[in-house]
N, C-alpha and C positions, 0 to 999 in steps of 0.2 A: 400372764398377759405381757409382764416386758420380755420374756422370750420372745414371742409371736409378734411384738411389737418391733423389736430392733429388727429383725431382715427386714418389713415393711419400711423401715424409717431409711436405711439403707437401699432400698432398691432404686430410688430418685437421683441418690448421690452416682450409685454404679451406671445408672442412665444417662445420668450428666456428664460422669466419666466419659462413656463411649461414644458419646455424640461430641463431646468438643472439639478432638482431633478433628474432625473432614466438616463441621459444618461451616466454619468460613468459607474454605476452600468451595463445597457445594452454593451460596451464596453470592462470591465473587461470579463464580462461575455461569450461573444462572442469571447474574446481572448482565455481563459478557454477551449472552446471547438477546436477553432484551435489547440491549443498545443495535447490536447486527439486525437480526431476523425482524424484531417490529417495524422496521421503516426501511427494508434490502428493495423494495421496488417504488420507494418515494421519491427519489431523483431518475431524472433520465439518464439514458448512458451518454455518455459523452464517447467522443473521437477514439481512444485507443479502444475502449469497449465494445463499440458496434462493430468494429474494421472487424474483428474475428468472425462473428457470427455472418457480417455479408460476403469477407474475402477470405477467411482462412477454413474454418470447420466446414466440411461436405461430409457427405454421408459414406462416403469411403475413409479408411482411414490413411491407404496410402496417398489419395490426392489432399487427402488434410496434411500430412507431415510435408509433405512437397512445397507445399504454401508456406507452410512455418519454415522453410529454409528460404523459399525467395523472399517474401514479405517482414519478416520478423526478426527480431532480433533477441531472441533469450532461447534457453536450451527444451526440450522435446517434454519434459515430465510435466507440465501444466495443463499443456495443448492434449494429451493423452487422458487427462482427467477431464477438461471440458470437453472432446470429444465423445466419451463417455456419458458424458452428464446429458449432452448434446441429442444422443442417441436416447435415453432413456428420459429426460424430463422438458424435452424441446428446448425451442433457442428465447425461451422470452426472459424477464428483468432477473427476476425471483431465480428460474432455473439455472443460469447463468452464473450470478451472483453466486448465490448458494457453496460450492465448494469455498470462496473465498469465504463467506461468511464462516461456518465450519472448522478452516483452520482456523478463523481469529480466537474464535471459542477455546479452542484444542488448547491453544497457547498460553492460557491461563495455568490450566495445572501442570503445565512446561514449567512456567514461570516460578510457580510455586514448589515444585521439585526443586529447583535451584537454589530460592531461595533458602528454603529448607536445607539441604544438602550444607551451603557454606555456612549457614550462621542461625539456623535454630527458626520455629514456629513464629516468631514476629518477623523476619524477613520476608519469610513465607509469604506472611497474609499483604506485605506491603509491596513483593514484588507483583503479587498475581493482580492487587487492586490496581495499582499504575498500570500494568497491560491491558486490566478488561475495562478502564475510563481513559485512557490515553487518545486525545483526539486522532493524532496518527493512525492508529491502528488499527481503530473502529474507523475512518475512512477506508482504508486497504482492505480492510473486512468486509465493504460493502463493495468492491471492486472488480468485476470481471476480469482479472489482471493477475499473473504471479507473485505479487509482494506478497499477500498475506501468508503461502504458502513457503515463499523463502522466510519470512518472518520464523512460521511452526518449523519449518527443517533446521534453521539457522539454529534454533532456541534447544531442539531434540541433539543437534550436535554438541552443543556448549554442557548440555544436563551430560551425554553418555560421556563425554573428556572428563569433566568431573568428576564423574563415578570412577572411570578408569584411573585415574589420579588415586584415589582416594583409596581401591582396593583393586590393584591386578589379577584381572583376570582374563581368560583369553574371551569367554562368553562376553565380558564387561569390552571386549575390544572388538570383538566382532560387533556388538549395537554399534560404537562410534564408527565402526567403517560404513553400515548400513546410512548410518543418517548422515556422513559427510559425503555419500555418492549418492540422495536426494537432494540434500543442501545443493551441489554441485548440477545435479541436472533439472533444475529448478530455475536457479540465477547465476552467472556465470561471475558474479561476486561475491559469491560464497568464499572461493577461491583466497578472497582477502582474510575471511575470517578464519577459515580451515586452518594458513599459513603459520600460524604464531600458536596455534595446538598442536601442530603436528612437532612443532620444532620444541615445543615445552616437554611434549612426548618424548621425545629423542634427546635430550637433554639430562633428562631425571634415569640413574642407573635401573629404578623400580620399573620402568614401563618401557626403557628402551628398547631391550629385545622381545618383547611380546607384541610394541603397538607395530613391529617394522609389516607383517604382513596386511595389516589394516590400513597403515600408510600406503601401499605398494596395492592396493586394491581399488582406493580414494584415488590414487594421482594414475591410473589405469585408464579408470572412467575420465577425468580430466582429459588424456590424451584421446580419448573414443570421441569427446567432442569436438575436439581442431577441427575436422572436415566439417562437420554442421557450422563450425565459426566462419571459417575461412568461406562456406557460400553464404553466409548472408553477408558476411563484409560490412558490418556497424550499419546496414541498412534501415532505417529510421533515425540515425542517432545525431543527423547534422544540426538540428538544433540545437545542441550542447553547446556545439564551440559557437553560435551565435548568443549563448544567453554567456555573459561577462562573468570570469571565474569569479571576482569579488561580490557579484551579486549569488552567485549559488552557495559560495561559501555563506555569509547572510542568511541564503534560506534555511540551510541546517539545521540549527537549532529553533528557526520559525516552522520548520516543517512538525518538529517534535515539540513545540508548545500547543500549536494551532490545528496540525495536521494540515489539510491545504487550504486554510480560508484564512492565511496570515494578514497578506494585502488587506483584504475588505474590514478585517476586524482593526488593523492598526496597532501599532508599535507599542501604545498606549497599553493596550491590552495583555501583549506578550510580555511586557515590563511586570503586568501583575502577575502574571502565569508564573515568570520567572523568578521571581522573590521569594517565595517560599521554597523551592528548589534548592537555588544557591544558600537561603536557608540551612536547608537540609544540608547540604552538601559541607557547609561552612561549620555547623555545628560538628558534625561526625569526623571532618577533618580533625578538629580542634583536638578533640578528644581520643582519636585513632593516635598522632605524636605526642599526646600529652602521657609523662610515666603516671602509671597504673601505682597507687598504693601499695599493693602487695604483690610477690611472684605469682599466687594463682590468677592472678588477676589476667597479669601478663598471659599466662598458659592459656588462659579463656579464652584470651581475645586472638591468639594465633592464629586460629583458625578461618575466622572473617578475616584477618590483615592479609591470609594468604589468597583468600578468597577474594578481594576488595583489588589486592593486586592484578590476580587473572582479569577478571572483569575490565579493571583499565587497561591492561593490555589488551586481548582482545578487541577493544573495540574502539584502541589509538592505530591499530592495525587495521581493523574493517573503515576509519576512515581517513586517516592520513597516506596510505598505502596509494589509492585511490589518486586520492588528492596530488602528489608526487611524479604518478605516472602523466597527470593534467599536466602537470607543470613544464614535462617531460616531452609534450606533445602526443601523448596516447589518454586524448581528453574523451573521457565516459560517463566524468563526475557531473551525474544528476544528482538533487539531494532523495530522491526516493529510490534508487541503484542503495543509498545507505542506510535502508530501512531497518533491514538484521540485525544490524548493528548496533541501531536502539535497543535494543534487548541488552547485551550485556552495560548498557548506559542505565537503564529502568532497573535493571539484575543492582549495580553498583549505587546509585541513589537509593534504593530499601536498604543495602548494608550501613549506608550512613548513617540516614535515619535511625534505624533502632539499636546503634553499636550500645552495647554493654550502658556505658556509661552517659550513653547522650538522653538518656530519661525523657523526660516530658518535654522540653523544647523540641527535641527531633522526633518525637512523634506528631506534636502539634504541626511541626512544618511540613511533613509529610502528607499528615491526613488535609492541611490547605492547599497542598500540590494534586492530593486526589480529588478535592472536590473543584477546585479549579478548572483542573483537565473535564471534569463532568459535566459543568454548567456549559462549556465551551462544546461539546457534545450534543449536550438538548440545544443548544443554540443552535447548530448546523441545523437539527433536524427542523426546526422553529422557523428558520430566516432564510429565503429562498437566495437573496443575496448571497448569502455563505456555500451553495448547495452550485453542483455542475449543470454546464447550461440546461432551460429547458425547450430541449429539442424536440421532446414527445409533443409538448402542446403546440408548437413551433409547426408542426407537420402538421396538427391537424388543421392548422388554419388555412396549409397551403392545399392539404387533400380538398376542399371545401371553395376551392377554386371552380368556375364552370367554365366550360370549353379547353381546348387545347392550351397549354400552358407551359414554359420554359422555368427555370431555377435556378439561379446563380447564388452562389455560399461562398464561405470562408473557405481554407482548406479542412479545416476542425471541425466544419459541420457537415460534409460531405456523406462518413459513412454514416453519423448519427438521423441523417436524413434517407440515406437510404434503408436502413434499419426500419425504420418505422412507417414510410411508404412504400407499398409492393408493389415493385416494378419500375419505382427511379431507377436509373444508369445515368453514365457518365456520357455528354455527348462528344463528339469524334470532334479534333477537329479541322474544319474545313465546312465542316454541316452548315445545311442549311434546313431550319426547321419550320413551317406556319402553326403561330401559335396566337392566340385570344387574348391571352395574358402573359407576361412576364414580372415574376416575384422574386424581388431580392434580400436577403436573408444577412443577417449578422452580426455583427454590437461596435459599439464606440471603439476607436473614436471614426465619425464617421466622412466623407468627402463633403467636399464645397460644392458640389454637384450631384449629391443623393438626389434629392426630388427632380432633377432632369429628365426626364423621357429617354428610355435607353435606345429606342429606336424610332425613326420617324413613325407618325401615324395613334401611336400610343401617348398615353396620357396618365398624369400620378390618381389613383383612384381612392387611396389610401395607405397611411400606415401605424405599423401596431405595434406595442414592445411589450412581450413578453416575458417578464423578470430576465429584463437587461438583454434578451436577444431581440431582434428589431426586423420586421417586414416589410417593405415598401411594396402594393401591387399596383401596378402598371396595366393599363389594359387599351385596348383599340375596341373598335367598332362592330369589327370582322378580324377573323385569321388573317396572320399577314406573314410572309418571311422575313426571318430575321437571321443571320449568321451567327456563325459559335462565335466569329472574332467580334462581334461587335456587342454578344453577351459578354466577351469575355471582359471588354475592354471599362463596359459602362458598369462600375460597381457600388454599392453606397458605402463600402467600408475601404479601409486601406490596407485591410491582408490580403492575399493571394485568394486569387476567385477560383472559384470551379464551378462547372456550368452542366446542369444535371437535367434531364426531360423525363418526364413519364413512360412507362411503358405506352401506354396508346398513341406519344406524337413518332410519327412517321420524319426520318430525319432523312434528307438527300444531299449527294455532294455537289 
């Protein structure tokens, strides 16, 4: 019987064995997509995200890339995937969405490779938890936009350098060249991060001459993109140099506590986000220059100090690089252009945390830095405040208008309006259009002159705000003409107007 007995008493433990490798990893992972996929169509799109689907994607794919070089300003491999996506799951929130969501996912067990790779099974699980709870990234996850995609290419480039690092080989160099020529046709700030691996590459005798074809493949593709740069010509980017380099520098590290709902929640908040971090970061220091007991000790911890190393470079490179060229007058530096580059910042905070010897203080401050990022997470999806304008509901109030009808917006609500009503356009101007009503659209702070009557004849009928967007409608008696100049001119807010009509009003010059 105790024959028959012990493999039974053993079979639980060899069960237990085999399941502990990957089920965090599976875990994380699966929390990762919770956070994405349960709430990818609970926010409207806002402005960068509708502009695609109203002005860039067509059902051709040559007149799609045409657009992405007049209109747009980042490289061809994303616009290729939503056009894709486009053609097979239609233009709505979810399908849209979706590939970002997907990569966010993906980037977990990126994450987790890495960490794995420089410093053992608890970096592992600390770096993949900080990407799949990181307010940042679970925004950009839920984004019709390239970031999360640069995020997964950024995070596949840093995992194959590693590897190549770690054991030469030409297979191990051919992946890095593959994922630093998606990194690269992705976001044209890869470029930052690629620079300071490629030079580690060419520095080290072990990988000099094997990564030179990989390198010479990567900065190929770099030059194939000049002409796509050179026509769009930083087209959307003049906002940058209006927002005050001190304040973007500021957002940085609010973007990666908060993700983008820094303002609303308040400094108050990121002070708590941030404590546990610096935390972390302060314990693992302490302990990284502090001599180790014994030579094996030392030998242990090589390997994370080389790894803790890469990580801060890399990603003192993806953003002071940036930052220099601002300074320089070649201003680009948005704080989400530096999104990549959290990865080797998230990669470097887990090696802190769990180094050798920082024991239960830097796990405790780590695991407060993930549940942190979490709660700040559920709260996005909680607090409409936190969340991008809502412009779906916003439309339906104006679709619900009777009679002919005009629409004056922000510039930022323009394509999220026309997205969501078929058949808004933009009116000419010069127009002259007879309309019933006139609705104007927006948010604080607003003119001394909202409730005015934008045009003789007309009168305030109502207005409504809509988690912080705002409707004024105006109405007359009868249709009456009214001119674009004089839509354009009467507005209830102080940003730049645009002045949008239905498809059914008939417009004359």
């Amino acid at each position: 019987m105790s024959a028959v007995a012990q493999p039974a008493a053993a079979r639980p433990a060899a069960a237990s064995r085999a399941i502990a490798p990957w089920w965090p990893l599976a875990a994380l992972t699966l929390l990762a997509a919770v956070l994405r996929l349960s709430t990818l169509d609970l926010q409207s799109f806002w402005y960068d995200e509708a502009f695609t689907p109203v002005h860039v994607l067509h059902a051709s794919l040559s007149a799609t890339l045409r657009d992405v070089s007049r209109t747009e300003n980042s490289p061809p491999l994303w616009y290729l995937l939503e056009w894709l996506d486009y053609r097979i799951l239609g233009s709505g929130e979810i399908a849209l969405r979706l590939p970002s969501a997907l990569a966010g996912i993906a980037t977990v067990p990126v994450g987790w490779a890495i960490g794995q790779l420089l410093a053992g099974r608890r970096a592992a699980i600390a770096t993949a938890a900080l990407v799949a709870v990181n307010p940042l990234f679970v925004w950009y996850s839920q984004e019709a936009r390239d970031y999360s995609l640069f995020v997964l290419t950024g995070a596949l480039a840093i995992l194959c350098f590693l590897r190549l690092r770690e054991l030469p080989s030409a297979r191990r160099a051919g992946a890095f060249a593959i994922a630093g020529v998606l990194a690269l046709a992705t976001h044209y700030f890869a470029v930052f991060l690629l620079a300071p691996m490629a030079l580690w590459l060419l520095a080290e005798p072990a990988t000099r001459r094997i990564c030179l074809a990989p390198l010479a493949a990567i900065a190929a593709a770099g030059v194939a993109l000049i002409p796509l740069i050179i026509a769009q010509g930083g087209h959307g980017t003049q906002w940058i140099g209006r927002w005050p380099l001190s304040e973007r520098l500021q957002a940085i590290p609010q973007y990666y506590l908060t993700g983008n709902s820094g303002a609303p929640l308040g400094h108050g908040v990121e002070l708590l986000l941030a404590l546990p971090i610096l935390a972390t970061v302060g314990v693992g220091v302490w302990h990284m220059f502090e001599l180790p007991a014994s030579r094996p000790e030392w030998a242990q911890e090589a390997a994370a100090r080389r790894g803790a190393g890469a990580m801060a470079a890399i990603a003192a490179a993806g953003v002071l690089t940036p930052l220099i060229l601002a300074v320089l007058g070649a201003d680009y530096l948005a704080p989400r252009n530096l999104i990549a580059a959290m990865i080797p910042v998230t990669v470097l905070i887990a090696l802190l945390g769990t180094w050798p010897r920082a024991g239960w203080p830097g796990l405790l401050a780590l695991a407060l830095s993930a549940l942190g990022f979490l709660i700040v997470t559920v709260d996005v999806d909680l607090s409409p405040r936190l969340q991008r304008g809502n412009w779906r509901d916003l439309a339906r109030v104006i679709r619900a208008a009777p009679g002919p009808s005009a629409v004056t917006t922000v510039e930022l609500g323009a394509a999220p309006l026309e997205y969501y009503i078929h058949g808004l356009h933009y009116l000419a101007p010069g127009s002259v259009v007879d309309v019933r009503e006139i609705l104007e659209t927006g948010y604080r702070p607003l003119r001394v002159s909202a409730s005015e009557p934008p045009a003789p004849g007309f009168h305030l009928l109502g207005r409504r705000e809509i988690d912080g967007l705002l409707v004024y409608r105006f109405a007359a008696p009868s249709s009456r003409p009214v001119t674009e100049a004089e839509l354009r001119r009467h507005v209830i807010t102080l940003a730049h107007p645009e002045v949008l009509v239905p498809g059914g009003v008939t417009a004359a010059r």
